[in-house]
C-alpha positions as CSV (number, residue, x, y, z in Angstrom):
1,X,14.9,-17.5,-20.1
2,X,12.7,-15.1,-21.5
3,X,12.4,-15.2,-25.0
4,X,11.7,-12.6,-27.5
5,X,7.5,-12.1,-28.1
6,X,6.7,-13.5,-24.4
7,X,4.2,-11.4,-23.5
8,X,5.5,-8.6,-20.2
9,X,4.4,-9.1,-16.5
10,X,4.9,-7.3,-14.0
11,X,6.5,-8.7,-11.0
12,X,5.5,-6.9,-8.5
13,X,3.7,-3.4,-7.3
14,X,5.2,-1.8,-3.6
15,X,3.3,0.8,-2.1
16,X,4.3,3.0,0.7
17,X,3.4,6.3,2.4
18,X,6.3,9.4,2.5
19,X,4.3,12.0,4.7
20,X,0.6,12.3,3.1
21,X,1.6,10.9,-0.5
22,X,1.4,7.0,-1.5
23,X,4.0,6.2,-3.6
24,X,3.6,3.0,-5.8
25,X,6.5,1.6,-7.8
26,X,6.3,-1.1,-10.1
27,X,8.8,-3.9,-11.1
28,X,8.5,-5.1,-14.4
29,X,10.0,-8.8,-15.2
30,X,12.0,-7.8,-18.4
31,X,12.7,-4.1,-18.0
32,X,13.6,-4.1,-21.7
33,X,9.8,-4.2,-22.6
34,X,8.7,-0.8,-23.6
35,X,5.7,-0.2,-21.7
36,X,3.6,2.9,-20.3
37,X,2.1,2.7,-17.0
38,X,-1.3,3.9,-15.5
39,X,-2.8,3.9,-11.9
40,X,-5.3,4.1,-10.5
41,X,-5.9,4.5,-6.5
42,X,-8.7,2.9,-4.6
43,X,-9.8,3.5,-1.0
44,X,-11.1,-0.1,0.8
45,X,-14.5,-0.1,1.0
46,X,-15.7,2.2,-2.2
47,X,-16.2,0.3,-5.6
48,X,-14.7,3.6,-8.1
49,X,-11.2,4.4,-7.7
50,X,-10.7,7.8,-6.1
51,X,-7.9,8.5,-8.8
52,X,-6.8,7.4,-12.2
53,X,-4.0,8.6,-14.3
54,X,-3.4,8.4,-17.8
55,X,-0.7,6.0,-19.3
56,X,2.7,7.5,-19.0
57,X,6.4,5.8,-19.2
58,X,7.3,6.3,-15.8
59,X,6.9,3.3,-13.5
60,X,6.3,5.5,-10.3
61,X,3.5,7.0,-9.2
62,X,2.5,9.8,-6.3
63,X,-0.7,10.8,-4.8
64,X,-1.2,13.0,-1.8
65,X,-4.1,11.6,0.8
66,X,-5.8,13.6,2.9
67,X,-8.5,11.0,4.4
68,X,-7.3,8.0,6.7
69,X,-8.1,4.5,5.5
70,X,-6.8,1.3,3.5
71,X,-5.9,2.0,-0.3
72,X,-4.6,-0.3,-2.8
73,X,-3.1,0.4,-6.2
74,X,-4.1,-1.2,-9.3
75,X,-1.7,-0.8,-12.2
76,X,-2.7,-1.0,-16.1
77,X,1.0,-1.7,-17.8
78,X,0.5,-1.4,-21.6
79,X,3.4,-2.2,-24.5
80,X,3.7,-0.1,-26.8
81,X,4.8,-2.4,-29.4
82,X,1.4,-4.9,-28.9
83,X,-0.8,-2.5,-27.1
84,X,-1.5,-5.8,-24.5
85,X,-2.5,-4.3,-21.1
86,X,-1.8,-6.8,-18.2
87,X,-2.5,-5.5,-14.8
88,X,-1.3,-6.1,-11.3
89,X,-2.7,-4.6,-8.0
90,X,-0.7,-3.8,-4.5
91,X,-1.4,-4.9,-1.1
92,X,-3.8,-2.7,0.6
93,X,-1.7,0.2,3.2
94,X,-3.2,2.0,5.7
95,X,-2.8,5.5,6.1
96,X,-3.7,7.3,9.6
97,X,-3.1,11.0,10.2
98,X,-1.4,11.7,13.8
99,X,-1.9,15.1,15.3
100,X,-0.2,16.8,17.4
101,X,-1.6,18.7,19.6
């Protein structure tokens, strides 16, 4: 039911660890829109974002963390035929380190 010029939205944005790198994937609603994606990570707690990446066309994202605590994605999904940036932020993960000793 989505017509042509409806404006894109993201449906959702899943975040999960894989060793010491958050991975963040991002679901558009009409994968036919052409847009270019940008994220940027923030720990809980601190107002800047401890990373921020420039627009690109992949909707996957990977950052390695090297200091236990609660982060949350924020995504920046831009079309390229509009230049309309809607956003969309994860869930907050936690992230502990286990040693072994």
């Amino acid at each position: 039911m989505n017509q042509q010029g409806n404006p894109a939205s993201i449906q959702s944005v899943e975040v999960f660890f894989n060793k010491a790198y958050l991975q963040t994937k991002v679901m558009a609603t009409d994968p036919n829109q052409e847009l270019i994606y940008a994220f940027y990570v923030y720990k809980v707690g601190e107002l800047e974002a401890i990373a921020k990446s420039v627009y690109k066309k992949f909707d996957t994202h990977q950052l390695e963390i090297t200091v236990p605590g609660e982060y949350r994605v924020k995504v920046f999904a831009k079309s390229k035929k509009t230049g309309q940036v809607i956003t969309k932020s994860s869930k907050s993960i936690q992230y502990t380190i286990v040693k072994d000793y």
